[in-house]
N, C-alpha and C positions, 0 to 999 in steps of 0.2 A: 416479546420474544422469549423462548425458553432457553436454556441454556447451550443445545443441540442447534439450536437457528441461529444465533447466535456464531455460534463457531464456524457453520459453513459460509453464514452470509457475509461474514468478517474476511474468510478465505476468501470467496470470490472477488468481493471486492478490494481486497489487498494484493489479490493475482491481477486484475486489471490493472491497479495502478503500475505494480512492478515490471508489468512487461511493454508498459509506455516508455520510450526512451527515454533518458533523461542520464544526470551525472553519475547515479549509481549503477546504472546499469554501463555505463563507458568506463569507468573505474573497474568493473567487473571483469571486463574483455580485456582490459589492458592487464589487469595485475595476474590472470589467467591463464596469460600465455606468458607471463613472466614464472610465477610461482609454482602455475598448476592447477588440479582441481580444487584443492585445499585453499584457495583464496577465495572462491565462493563463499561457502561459508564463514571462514571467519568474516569477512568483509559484512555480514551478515546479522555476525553476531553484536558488532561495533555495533550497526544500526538500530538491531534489537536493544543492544543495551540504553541505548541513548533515547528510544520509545517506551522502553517497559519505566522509563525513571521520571519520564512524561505523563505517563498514563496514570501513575501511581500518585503523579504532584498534581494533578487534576482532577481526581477522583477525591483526592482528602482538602484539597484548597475549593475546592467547589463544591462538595457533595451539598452542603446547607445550600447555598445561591441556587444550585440547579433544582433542588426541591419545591421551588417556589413554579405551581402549575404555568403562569405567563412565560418564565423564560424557557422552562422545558419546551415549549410548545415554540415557542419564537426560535429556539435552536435545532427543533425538528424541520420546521418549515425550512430555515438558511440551507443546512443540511441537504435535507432530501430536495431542495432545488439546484444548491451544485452539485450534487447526485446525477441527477439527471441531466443536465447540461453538460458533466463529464463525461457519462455513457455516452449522451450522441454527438460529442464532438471525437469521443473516440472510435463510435460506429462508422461512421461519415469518414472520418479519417481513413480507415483500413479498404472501409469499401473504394474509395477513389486510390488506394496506391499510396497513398500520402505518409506511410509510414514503413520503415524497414528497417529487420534487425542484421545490422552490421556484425558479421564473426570476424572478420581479418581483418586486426588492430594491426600498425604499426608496429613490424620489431624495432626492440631494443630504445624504443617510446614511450616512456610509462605516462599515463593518463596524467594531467594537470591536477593536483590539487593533491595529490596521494607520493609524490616521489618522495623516498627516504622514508616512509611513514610506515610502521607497519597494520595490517587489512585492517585488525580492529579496530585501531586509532582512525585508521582513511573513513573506515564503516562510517563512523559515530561524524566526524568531520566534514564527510561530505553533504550527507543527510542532513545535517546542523543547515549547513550555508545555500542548502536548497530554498530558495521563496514557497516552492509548490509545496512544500513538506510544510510547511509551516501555516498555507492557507488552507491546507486537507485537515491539518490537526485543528482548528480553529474551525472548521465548520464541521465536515463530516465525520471525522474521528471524533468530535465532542457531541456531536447527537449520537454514537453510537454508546457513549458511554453514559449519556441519559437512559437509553434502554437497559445496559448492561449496568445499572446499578437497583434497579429493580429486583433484579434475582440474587445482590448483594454480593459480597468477593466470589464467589463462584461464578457468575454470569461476565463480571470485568475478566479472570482468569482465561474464560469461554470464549469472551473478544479477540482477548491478547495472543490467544493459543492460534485460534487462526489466523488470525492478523499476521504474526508472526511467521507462520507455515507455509503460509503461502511465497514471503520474500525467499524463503528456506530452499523450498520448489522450486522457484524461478532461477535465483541465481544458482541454484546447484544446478541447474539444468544447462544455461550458459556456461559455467564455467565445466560443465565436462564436456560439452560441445567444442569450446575455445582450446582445452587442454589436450581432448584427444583427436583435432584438427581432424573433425567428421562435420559435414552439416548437416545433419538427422533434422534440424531445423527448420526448415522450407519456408520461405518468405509466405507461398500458399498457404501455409495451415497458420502457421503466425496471425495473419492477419485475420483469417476464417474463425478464430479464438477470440481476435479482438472483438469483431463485431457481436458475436455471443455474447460476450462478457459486457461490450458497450448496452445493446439492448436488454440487461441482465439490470443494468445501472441503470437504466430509465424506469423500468418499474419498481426497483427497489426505492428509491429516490421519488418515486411517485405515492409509495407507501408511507415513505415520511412524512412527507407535505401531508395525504390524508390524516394519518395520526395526531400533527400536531393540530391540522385543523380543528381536526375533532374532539381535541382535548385527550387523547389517550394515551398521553407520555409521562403522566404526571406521577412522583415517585412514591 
């Protein structure tokens, strides 16, 4: 991947995961209608900080180990298999109804996990204590950074850039939807995005698995 493929393939897939429910995205609504629009992103930036410091200790504690063609290729395969088993449980998911985005938090409830904290601390905190965060970074976030060390700090930069951009998108989008108590939102289109972006995951994730089969990940 070049530098350019890279950055959007990282957005899309960092836009699917972020607009799957989960802690940070409840944290989001909650501290939103507390603070405002300004709690997106810093909440945001907490996350970003506590990935960009992951990426970076992953990239220089691995870069030698991943070099070596067998596991490039064994972390492509892991990768682009829960790739694609994320896509279609979250295509499958949207298509049956099975997922909805919640805008009217509880007043005067702040979300579990975050009360007394401020966004950036909750960012970094909640994201930390997610299991899902921690098995994304472990298989698909680390085949991505097999690719993206290819094209050397510029290509990891290309990852990070979208990677990050998209969470940026997302929550700034909920939290001005939360903040200025509009639902511009629509459960209909929510979901019509997810399955896009689900079947977006399967064949990205199917591109994996070829590459590693094929040997074409090797640094």
């Amino acid at each position: 991947m070049d530098a350019a493929a890279l950055f959007f393939t990282a957005f899309v897939v960092g836009l699917s995961g972020a607009m799957m429910p989960g802690p940070l995205l409840t944290v989001t609504i909650g501290e939103s209608a507390r603070r405002g629009f300004v709690a997106g992103p810093l909440l945001v930036l907490g996350h970003g900080i506590l990935e960009l410091a992951l990426v970076v200790a992953l990239a220089l504690g691995l870069s030698a180990w991943l070099s070596a063609p067998a596991v490039g290729r064994a972390i492509a395969l892991l990768g682009g298999a829960f790739l694609a088993y994320m896509g279609w449980g979250m295509a499958r998911d949207a298509w049956l109804g099975r997922v909805e985005l919640g805008l009217n938090p509880a007043p005067g409830n702040p979300p579990a996990g975050s009360r007394g904290l401020h966004p950036v601390l909750a960012g970094a905190l909640v994201s930390l204590s997610n299991p899902y965060w921690s098995l994304w970074w472990a298989t698909v976030g680390l085949s991505y950074i097999v690719f993206a060390l290819k094209q050397g700090a510029p290509g990891l930069a290309s990852f990070f850039a979208g990677h990050i951009s998209s969470d940026l998108v997302w929550y700034g989008l909920v939290a001005a939807a939360v903040a200025g108590g509009r639902r511009f939102l629509s459960q209909g289109v929510y979901r019509a995005v997810l399955v896009a972006c689900g079947v977006f995951l399967i064949f990205l994730g199917a591109s994996f698995v070829y590459m590693g089969a094929t040997g074409r990940v090797s640094l």
